[in-house]
N, C-alpha and C positions, 0 to 999 in steps of 0.2 A: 255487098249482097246480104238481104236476109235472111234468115235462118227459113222463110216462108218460100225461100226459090231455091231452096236446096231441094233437089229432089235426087232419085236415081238415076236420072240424064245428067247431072252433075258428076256423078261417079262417071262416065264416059268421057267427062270433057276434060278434068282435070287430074283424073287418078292412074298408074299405070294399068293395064290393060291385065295382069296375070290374076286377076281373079276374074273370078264374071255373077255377083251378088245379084239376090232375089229384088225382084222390082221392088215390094215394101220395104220403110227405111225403119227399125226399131228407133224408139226416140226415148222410153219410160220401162222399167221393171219393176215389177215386188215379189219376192218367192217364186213363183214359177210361173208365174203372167210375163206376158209384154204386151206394150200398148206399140202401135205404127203411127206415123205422120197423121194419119186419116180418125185415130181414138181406136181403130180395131185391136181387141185382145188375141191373144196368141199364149197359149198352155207349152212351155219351153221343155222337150223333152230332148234338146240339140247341147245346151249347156254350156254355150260356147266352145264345143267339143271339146267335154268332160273337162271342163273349167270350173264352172260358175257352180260348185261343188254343196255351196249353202244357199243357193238362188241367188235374186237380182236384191241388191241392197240389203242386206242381211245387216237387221239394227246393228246387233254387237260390232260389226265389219262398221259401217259406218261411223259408229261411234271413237272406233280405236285408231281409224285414216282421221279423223278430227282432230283428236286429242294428238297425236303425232304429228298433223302438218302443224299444229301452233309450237311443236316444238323445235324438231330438227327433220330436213327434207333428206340433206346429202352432204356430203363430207371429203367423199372418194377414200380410196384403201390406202391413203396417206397415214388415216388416223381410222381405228375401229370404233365399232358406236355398239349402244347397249342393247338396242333391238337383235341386232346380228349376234351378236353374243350369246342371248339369252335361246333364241331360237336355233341356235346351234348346241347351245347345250338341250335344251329338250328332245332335240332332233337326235342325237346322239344318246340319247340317254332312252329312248324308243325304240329302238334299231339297232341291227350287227354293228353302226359304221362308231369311229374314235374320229373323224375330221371332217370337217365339213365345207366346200367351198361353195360360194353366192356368187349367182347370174342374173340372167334376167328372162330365160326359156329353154324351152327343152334343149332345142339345138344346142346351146351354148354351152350346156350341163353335158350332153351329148360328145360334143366339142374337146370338151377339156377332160372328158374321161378318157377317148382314145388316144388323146395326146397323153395323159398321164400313163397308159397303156403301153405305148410308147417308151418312154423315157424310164418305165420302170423293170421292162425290158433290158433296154440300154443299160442301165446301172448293173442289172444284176447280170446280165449273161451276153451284153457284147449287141452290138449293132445290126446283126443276122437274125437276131431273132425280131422279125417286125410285120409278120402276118398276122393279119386280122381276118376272121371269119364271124359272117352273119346272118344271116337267112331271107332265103327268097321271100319275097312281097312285104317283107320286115318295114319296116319305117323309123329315122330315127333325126329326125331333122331333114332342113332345108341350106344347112352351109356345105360347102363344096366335099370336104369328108364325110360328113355324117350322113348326107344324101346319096354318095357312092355307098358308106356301107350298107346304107338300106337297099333292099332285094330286089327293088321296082325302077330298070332303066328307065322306063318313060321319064323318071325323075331327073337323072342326072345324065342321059345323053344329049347331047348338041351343044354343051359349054367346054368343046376342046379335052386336050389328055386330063385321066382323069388320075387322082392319087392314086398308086400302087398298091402293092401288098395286098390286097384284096378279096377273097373271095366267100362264095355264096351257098351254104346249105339248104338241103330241103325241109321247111320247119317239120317238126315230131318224125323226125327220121332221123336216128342214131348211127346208122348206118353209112348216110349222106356225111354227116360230119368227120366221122372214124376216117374214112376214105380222104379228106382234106386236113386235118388236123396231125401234124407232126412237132418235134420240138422248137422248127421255127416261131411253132404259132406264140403270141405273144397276149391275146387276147381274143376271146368269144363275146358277141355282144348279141343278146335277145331280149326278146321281148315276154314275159311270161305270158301274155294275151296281147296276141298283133292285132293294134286298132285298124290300123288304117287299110292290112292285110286283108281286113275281114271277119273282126272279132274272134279271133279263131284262138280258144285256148291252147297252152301247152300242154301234155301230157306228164303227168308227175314224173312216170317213170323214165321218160324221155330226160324231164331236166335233170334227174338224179346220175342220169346217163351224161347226159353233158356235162356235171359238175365233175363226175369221177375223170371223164377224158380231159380234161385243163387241170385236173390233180396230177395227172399221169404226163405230162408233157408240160408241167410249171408253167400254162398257159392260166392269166385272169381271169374270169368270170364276170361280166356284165353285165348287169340287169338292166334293161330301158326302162323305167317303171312312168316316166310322165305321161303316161295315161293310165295307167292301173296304180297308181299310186295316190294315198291319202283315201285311204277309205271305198274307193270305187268297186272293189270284190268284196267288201266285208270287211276285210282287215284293211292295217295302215298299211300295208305296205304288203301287193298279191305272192313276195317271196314266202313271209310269214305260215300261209298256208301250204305252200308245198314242202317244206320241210328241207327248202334247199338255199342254202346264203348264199349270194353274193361275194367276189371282193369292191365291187364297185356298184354303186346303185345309182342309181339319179331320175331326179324327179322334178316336175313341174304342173305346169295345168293347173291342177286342185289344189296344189301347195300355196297356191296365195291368195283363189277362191275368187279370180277375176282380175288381182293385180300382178302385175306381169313380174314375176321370179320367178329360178330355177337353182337346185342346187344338187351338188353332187357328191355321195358320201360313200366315204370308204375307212379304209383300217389304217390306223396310225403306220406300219409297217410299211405297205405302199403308198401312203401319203406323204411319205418322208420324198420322192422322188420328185414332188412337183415344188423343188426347193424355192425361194427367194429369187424373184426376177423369170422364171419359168414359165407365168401364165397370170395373166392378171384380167379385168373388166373395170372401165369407169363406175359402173352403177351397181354390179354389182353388190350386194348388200347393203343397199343402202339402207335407210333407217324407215321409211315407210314402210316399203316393199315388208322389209323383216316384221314390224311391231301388227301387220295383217297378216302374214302368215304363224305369226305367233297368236295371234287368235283363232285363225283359222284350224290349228292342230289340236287349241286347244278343244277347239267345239267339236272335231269329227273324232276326236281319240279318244273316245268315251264309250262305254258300253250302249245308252241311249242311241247313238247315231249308228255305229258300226252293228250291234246288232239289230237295229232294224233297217239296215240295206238289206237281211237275209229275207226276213218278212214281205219286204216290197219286190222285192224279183218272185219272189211267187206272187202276189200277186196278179205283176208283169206277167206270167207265163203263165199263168190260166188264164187270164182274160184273150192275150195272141193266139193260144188253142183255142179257146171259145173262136173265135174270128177265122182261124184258119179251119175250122170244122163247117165255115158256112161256105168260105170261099175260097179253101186250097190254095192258096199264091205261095206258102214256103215250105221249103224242102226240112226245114230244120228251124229251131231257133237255140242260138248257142249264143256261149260268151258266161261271165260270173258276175253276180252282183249287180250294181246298175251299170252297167256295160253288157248290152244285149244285141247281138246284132240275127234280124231276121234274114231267111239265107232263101233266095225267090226260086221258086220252080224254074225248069227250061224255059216254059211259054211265055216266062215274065224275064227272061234274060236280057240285058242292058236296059230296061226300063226303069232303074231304082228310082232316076230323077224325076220319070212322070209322077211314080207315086210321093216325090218330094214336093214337088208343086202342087199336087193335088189336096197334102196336106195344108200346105199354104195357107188354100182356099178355104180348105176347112176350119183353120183358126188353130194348126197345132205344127212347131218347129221340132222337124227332127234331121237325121244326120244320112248318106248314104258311108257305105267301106267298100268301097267299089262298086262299079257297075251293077252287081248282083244281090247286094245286101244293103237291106233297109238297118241304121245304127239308132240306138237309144243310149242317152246319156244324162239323164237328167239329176237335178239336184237328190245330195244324197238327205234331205231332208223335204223331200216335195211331199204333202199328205194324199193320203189314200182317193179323197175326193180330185185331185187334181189328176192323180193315175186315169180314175174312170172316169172320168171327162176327158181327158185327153186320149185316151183308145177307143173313146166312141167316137170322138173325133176322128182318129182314124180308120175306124172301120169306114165310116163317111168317104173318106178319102179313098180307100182300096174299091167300095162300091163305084166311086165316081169313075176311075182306069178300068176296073171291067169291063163296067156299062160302056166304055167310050168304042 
């Protein structure tokens, strides 16, 4: 088959069914372009949901996947390689964390923090204590654990008994937690900003709350940061700004700027638990994966990039007031840095996806957070002219659903 009879009726004949992709097939990127099968442009404010962190093909990214595949691809954690190294020490040298393990996604990162959660539990205070708590419409992967502990049954009911120990607070309610949290608990896992919930920040005062309650009951602290992580609030890393650490952090998405790792950092102390033979990954760290995200930190950990994520959210949010002053469609628009999500009036509830489609047509990709909320995600380096092209595009798009 040619590449000329691939189209989107391929995706039905050949692929499993658990997605359901937009008719156009992207084929081409640069910066915040995409081109389709057909040459049509497209202003990516989707990001391959808050991935694609330097845009589509970002020279220096291309350059450092070149220069690395002529040298060494993979190895496996038989033998350590220099890329992983090096990027674990900058990674560490950035951030609360002294250790660092390599995945290959959020899940994975995910994964192996409640297991480490676990086990360091175990070591330190016996077997009983193995409750995990984490909040309603949370999101934290798609593997059998990390999809129970995220908040949204629709996720993980109909695949049989599900892991234990488990239960679910109401996110920014201290109250909700206090009520479920006792010394069994072993670990809190949050999200400082739930993407997939809804973009819906946390409350400082909230997480300072939750930090003091797993101080008080020797219970972990969690942070999901693989979607607010690597620049997407402003800082490296959205604990930074609240003034609240972590013992566990982990991150993905933007950490590799398109290529597929995750990793998971915490403090030499509890790191000690996830001893020799405990948890491992084939790919993890491999030496591509790492020598791109080792550029990729290096480009967004800079005063130039992170302080102007601040600059471009306002932008962002005058131009969707301008828009929402002509045509009323959101109740709100929340979220930090470029992670925005617009939050639809009643009259527009469950409609997110017409206005996904609509944008389609207009020539601009962007994201929903449920049924109710239109998401923006786009490169933390996309210029001002691509902003207002792209939100005229979508005003375009919000005209086309009214009018309909």
């Amino acid at each position: 088959m040619t590449q000329a009879n691939l189209t989107r009726d391929t995706f039905d004949q050949v692929m499993m069914p658990n997605y359901a992709p937009a008719a156009m097939v992207p084929v081409r990127g640069e910066g915040s372009r995409v081109w389709d099968q057909q040459g049509k442009e497209y202003i990516d404010f989707a990001g391959g949901i808050a991935v694609n962190c330097l845009g589509h093909c970002h020279p220096e990214l291309v350059k450092t996947l070149t220069e690395q595949g002529q040298k060494l691809w993979h190895v496996s954690n038989i033998w350590t390689n220099e890329p992983a190294l090096s990027l674990a020490t900058k990674l560490t040298d950035a951030c609360f964390a002294e250790r660092v393990y390599f995945c290959n996604s959020g899940a994975e990162a995910n994964e192996a923090a409640l297991k480490l959660a676990r086990r360091w539990a175990v070591d330190n205070f016996g077997a009983d204590k193995d409750q995990i708590i984490s909040f309603k419409q949370g999101f934290h992967g798609r593997t059998f654990f990390t999809v129970t502990v995220g908040g949204q049954p629709a996720y993980s009911d109909g695949f049989g008994p599900k892991p234990g120990a488990i239960e679910h607070a109401e996110f920014n309610n201290l109250a909700s937690l206090e009520a479920l949290i006792s010394d069994k608990t072993c670990a809190v896992m949050i999200e400082p900003l739930q993407g997939e919930g809804g973009v819906l920040p946390a409350d400082e005062d909230f997480l300072k709350g939750v930090r003091a309650l797993c101080d008080k009951h020797n219970a972990l602290l969690v942070f999901d940061e693989v979607q607010t992580g690597f620049g997407r609030t402003g800082h490296l890393f959205a604990y930074q700004a609240y003034g609240v650490t972590p013992d566990i952090l982990t991150s993905a998405k933007s950490l590799g700027g398109g290529f597929p790792i995750g990793a998971m950092l915490t403090t030499t102390a509890v790191g000690k638990s996830l001893g020799f033979g405990t948890h491992g990954s084939t790919y993890g760290g491999n030496p591509l994966a790492c020598s791109i995200a080792e550029k990729v930190l290096d480009i967004v950990n800079t005063e130039e990039v992170l302080g102007g994520v601040a600059h471009k959210e306002a932008l962002f949010r005058a131009e969707l007031e301008r828009i929402n002053e002509k045509y009323g469609i959101f109740e709100q628009v929340r979220g930090k840095g470029l992670l925005l999500g617009c939050v639809l009036t009643p009259e527009y509830h469950g409609k997110a996806r017409d206005f996904i489609a609509a944008a389609v047509e207009q020539g601009l990709m962007i994201l929903v957070a449920g049924p109710n909320v239109l998401r923006f995600a786009p490169s933390l380096v996309v210029s001002e002219d691509d902003i207002k092209q792209g939100l005229a595009r979508f005003e375009q798009a919000i005209a086309q659903v009214v009018s309909a």
